[in-house]
N, C-alpha and C positions, 0 to 999 in steps of 0.2 A: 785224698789218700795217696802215698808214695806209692810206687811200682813195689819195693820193698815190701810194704805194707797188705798188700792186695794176696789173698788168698786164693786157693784154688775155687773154693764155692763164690767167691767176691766175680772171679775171671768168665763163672759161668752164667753169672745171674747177668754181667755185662754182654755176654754174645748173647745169650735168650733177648735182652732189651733191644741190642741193636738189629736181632733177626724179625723182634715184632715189630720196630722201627719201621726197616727193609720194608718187611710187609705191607706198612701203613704208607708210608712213602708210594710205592708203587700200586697200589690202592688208589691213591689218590688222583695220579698220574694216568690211569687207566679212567678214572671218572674224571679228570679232565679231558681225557681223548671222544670220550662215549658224551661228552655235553657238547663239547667241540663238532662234534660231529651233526648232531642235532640240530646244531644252532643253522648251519648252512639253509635246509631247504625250508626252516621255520625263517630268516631273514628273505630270501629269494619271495615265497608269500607274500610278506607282508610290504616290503620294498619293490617289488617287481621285477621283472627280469633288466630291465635300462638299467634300474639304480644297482641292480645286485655285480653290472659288469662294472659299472663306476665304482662299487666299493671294491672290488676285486682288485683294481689299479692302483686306489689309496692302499690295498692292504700289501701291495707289492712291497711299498718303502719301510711299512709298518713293521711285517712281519719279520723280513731282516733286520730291520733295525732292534726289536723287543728281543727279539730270540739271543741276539749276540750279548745285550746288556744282559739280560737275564742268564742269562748262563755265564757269563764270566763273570758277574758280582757273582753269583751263587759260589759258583767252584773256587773263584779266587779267596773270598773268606773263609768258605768251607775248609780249604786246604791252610789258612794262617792260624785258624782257630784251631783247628786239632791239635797244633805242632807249639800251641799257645804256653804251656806249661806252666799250667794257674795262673795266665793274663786273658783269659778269652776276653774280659773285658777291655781292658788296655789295647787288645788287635781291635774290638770292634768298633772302639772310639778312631784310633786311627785309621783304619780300611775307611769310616764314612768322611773323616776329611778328604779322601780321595774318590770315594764314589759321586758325592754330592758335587763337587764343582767341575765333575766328570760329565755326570748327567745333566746338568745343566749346561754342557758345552754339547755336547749328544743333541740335545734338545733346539739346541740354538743352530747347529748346523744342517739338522732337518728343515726347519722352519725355514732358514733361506734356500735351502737346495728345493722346497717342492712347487717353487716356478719354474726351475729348470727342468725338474723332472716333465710336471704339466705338460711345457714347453713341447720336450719331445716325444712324449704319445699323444701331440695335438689333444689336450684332455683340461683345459682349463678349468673344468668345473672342481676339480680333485683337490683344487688348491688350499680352498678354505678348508677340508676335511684333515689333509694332510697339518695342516697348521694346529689342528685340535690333538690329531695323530700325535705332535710333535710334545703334545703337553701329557700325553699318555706314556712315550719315551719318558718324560724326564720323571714322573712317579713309578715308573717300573724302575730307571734309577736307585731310585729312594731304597724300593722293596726287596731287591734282590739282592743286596748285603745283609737285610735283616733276615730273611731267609734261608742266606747261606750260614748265618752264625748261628739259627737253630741247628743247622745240617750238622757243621762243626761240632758245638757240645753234642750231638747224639740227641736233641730232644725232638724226634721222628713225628711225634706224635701231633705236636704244635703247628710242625711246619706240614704235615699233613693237612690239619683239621684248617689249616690258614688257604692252602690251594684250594682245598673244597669250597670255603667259603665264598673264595674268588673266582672260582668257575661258576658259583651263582651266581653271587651278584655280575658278572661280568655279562651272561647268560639274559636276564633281568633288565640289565638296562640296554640291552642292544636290541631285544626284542620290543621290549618297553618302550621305551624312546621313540626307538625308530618309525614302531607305528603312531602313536603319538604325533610326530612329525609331519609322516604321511596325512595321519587321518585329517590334519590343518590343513594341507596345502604346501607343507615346506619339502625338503630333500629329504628323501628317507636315509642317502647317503651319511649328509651332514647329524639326521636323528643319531644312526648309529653310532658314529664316533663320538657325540655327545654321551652315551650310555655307558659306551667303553669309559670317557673318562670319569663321569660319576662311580664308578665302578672301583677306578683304582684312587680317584678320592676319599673313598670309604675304606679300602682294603689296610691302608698304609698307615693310619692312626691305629687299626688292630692291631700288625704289625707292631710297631712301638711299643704296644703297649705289652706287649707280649714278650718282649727283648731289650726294652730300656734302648740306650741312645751308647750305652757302654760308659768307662772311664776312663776320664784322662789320666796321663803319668805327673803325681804332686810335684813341683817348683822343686829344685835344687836333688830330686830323685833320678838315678842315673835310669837310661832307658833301658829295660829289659829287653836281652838278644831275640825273645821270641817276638817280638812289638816288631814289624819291619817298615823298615822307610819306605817314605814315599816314590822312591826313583824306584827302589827293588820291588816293592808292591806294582808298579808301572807295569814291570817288565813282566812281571806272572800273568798279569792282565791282558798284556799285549799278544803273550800267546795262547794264551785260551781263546780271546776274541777273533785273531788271526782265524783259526783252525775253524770256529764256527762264523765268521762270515763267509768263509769260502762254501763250506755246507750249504747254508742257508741262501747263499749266493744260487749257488745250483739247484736248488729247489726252486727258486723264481726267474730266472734267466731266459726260459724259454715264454714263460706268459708275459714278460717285461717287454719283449721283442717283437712278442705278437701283437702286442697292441698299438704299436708302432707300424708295421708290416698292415693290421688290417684300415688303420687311418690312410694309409697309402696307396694299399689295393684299392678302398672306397673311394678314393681322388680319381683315381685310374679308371673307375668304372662308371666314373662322371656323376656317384652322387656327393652333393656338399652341403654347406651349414648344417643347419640341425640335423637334418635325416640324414649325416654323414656319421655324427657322433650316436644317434641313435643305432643305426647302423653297428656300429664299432663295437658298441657295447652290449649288443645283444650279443653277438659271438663272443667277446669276452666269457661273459657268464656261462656261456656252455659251457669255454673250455674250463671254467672255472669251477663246475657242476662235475665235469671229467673226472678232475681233479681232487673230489668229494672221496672218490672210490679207489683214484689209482694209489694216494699216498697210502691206504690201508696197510699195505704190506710193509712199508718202511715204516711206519708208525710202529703196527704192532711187534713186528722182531725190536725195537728198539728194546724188547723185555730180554731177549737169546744176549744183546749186548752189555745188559744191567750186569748178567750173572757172567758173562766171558771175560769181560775187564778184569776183576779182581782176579778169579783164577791165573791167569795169564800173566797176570803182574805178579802175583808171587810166583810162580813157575819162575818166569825169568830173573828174579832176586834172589831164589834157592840154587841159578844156574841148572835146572833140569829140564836137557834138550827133550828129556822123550814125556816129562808131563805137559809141555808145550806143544810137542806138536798130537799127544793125542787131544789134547782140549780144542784144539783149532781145529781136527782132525771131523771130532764130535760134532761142536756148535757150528763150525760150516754146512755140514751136513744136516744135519735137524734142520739150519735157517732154508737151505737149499728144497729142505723136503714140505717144510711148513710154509714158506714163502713161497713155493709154488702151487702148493693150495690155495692161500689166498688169492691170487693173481686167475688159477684157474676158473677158483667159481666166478672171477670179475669177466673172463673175457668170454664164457661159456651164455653168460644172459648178461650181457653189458644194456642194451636198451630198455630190459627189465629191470635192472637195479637202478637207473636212472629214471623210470618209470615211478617205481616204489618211491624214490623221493623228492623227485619234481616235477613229473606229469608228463604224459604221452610225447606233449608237442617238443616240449625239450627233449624227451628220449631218442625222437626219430633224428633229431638233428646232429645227437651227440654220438650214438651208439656206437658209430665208429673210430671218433675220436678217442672213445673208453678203451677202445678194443685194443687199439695201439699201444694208449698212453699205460696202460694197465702192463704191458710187457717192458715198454720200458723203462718203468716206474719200482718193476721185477728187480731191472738190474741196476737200479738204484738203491735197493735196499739190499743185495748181496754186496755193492762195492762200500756201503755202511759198514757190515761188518769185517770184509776186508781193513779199512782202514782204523776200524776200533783196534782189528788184531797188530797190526804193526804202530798203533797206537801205542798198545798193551806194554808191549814189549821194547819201549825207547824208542820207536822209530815217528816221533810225532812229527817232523820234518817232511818224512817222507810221506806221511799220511795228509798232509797240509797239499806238499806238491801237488800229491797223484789229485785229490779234492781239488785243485787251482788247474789241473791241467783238464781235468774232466768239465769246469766252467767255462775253458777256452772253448774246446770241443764242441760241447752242446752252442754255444754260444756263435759259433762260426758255423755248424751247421746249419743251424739257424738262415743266419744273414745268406750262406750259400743255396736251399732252397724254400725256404718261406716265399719271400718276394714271386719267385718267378710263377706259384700256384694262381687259382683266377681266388677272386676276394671273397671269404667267407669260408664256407664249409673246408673246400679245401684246402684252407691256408692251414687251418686247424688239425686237421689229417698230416698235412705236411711236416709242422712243427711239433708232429707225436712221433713222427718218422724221423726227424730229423736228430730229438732229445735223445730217438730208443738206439738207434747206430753208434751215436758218439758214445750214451752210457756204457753200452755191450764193447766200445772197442776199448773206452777204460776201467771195466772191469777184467777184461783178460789181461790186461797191465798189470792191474791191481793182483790178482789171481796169481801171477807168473811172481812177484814181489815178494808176496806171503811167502809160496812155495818155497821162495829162493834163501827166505829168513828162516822158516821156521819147521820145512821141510812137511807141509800138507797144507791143503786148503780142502776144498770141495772136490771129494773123492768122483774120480770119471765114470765109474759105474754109478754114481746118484747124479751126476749131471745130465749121461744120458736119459735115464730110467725118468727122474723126472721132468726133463727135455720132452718126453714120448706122451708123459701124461699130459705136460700142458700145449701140445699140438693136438693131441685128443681134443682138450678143452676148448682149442681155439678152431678145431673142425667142425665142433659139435653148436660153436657160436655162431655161425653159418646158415645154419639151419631149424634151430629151436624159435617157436615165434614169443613174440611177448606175453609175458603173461600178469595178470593182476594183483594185485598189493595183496591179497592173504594169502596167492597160491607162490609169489616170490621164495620167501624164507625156506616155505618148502623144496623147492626146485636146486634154491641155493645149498640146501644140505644135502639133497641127491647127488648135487654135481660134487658135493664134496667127498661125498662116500662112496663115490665110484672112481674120483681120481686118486682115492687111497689105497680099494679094491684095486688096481691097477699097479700101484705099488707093490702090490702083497702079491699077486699073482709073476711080478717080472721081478721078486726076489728081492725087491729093496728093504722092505717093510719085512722082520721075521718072526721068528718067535723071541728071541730076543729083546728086541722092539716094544711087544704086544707085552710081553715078562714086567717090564717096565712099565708102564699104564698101566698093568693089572696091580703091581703093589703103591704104586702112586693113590689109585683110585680109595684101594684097602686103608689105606694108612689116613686119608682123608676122613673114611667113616669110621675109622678106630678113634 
């Protein structure tokens, strides 16, 4: 149907399909985070704590590497396809000439780099896993153009019910497998990667079948302007991937180093061979368990970003400075006041919450690595929405930087004091101190950038107010003792609704606020 053609009732039934879309999409994405999350201390179990820090090391190369593919095949088609103008099929034949010999060079450059990597966190065991790893790259390859061309036509629903499927089965054979493996005598490591890739062996014929392979342009048929080349397809690619390896980069930088750092410490403290790597990789896994809880915050606001982006982006294509900055004004503040909830109940019962999902002995070793990691993890998921905002608003350059200069930071903090702690616990403590200083001094970067573009970020009386709450949080983490898997969730909502109560009483939280929730709640049960 022509734009001409398209009526008012035609225009509405399209927003209602792509709002249930939205819906379904982010659905899906929330039960892949709530399975993701699951999988951690049901692997740890079944694998052990050895294996679960060896796969921790394999998953360093893994996860940056999936994450960049997947998200830039996603968005790169997503974005060819809308703009397709009744060729989605023509873009999606040619996007896969470009994704396939992509991901198969992905694939191939993995596979030789994970001797090197090995190499440098003395981890030779990782090698064979990483190599299976590299055959899980090149089928996320495959998937993530056909994905993004459901995204493109609006068919929400598909590419929904396709992530579900793949957070089970993905789910299934890592837990499956990997015991399997174990229960033989093999590496629960090498089971799990094996699971994974069964997983996306299975996912990617659905796929297909679900979106066809697209069509080519007929012989002696001029190419349609919306079909774009291969050099220009490059470049879309080049910078979505750019922007999310740098992200991605800095989500592993610091566990990449440490296990470097703790191979060295353990030379240093005179133990070697085996019980050096055993060693190594039990502290792994702590921080790696840490890490189960700190990322919550930046995971979950990743929902405050779904809905600030488009806003934001029309704001500054209508040129209106003042919807611009009340939107930045708004979602800074909600991430500010909700992200410090999160972070609060983590640092309030951190040995507890580690308790609840992987057992006393690993609680008492990590609790304090939570405690840290969990605030700097804080100002990791405020400098996310920082750079979504000057994302938003054409500044992806500069959101790329401040992301590459926040890599150096943590990165060099790192190397300046990791080493010099004694081996083990407090390498770990060290390297949570070290991420939470560089995060915190490139988000007031970040912070001063926004301001300076878009005239607000994170209003000073919610920074303090909730500054006050999560010092509470982190006093009150001090002295609370641990407590047991049924009375946890409870305690966790206490400390919730007292760091809210806290807000309401020092005037952040008002009626206002509360007006809102009240007709949010209403409108759900109408």
């Amino acid at each position: 149907m022509s734009e001409e053609a398209r009526t008012p009732g035609s225009a509405g039934s399209d927003a209602r399909t792509a709002g249930r879309g939205g819906v379904a999409v982010l659905g899906a994405k929330l039960f892949f985070l709530v399975v993701g999350f699951v999988q951690q201390p049901l692997l740890r179990r079944v694998v052990g704590l050895n294996d679960f820090g060896a796969l921790a090391q394999a998953m360093i190369v893994s996860n940056v590497v999936n994450n960049v593919v997947v998200t830039s095949g996603t968005q790169g088609v997503s974005r060819a396809v809308a703009g397709a103008k009744g060729h989605d099929r023509e873009v999606l034949r040619a996007a896969l000439r470009v994704h396939v010999p992509l991901a198969f060079v992905v694939a191939g450059a993995m596979a030789l780099g994970a001797p090197i990597y090995a190499r440098f966190e003395h981890a030779d065991d990782v090698v064979v896993p990483l190599l299976v790893l590299a055959g899980v790259a090149l089928l996320y390859g495959f998937y993530a153009p056909l994905i993004g061309f459901l995204n493109g036509t609006n068919r929400f629903g598909r590419q929904a019910l396709l992530d579900v499927i793949f957070a089970t089965l993905r789910t299934a054979g890592l837990i499956g497998v990997s015991y399997a493996f174990v229960k033989h005598g093999l590496s629960g490591v090498l089971g799990t990667t094996v699971g994974w890739l069964g997983a996306a062996l299975l996912i990617v014929p659905l796929a297909i079948a679900s979106t066809g392979l697209g069509r080519g342009i007929p012989s002696g048929t001029a190419r349609p302007s919306a079909v774009p080349h291969a050099g220009r397809y490059l470049g879309v690619l080049a910078s979505i991937a750019g922007a999310q390896l740098c992200t991605n980069a800095l989500m592993q930088i610091d566990i990449f180093l440490l296990g470097r750092f703790l191979s060295d410490g353990a030379a240093s403290a005179g133990i070697a061979g085996d019980m050096q790597r055993e060693a190594v990789t039990r502290w792994v896994a702590i921080y790696r368990e840490c890490q189960t809880f700190a990322f919550l915050p930046y995971q979950l606001l990743f929902s405050v970003t779904l809905i600030l982006f488009p806003m934001l982006a029309r704001a500054k294509a209508a040129n209106d400075t003042e919807a611009m900055r009340g939107h930045v004004a708004r979602g800074a503040r909600l991430a500010a006041i909700f992200g410090g909830l999160l972070v609060g109940v983590v640092v309030a019962i951190p040995e507890s919450m580690l308790s609840f999902a992987y057992g006393q002995v690993d609680a008492a070793q990590g609790a304090d690595v939570l405690r840290t990691m969990a605030l700097a993890q804080g100002a990791f998921a405020m400098l996310g929405i920082a750079t979504t905002v000057l994302t938003s608003i054409g500044r992806e350059r500069v959101a790329a930087l401040v992301t590459l200069a926040a890599v150096v930071a943590v990165g060099g903090a790192c190397v300046v004091l990791v080493p010099q702690a004694s081996f083990g616990h407090d390498q770990l403590v060290r390297s949570a101190q070290a991420s939470g200083v560089a995060l915190l001094a490139t988000l007031v970067v970040a912070g001063v950038l926004v301001r300076g573009q878009t005239g607000a970020f994170v209003p000073a009386a919610t920074a303090v107010r909730a500054g006050l709450g999560l010092a509470a949080c982190v006093a009150l983490g001090y002295v609370t003792p641990r407590f047991g898997r049924f009375v946890t969730p409870l305690v966790a909502a206490g400390v919730g609704v007292a760091y809210l109560g806290l807000l309401v009483v020092t005037g952040e939280i008002g009626k206002p606020d509360l007006a809102l929730v009240r007709s949010v709640v209403q409108r759900k049960r109408s």
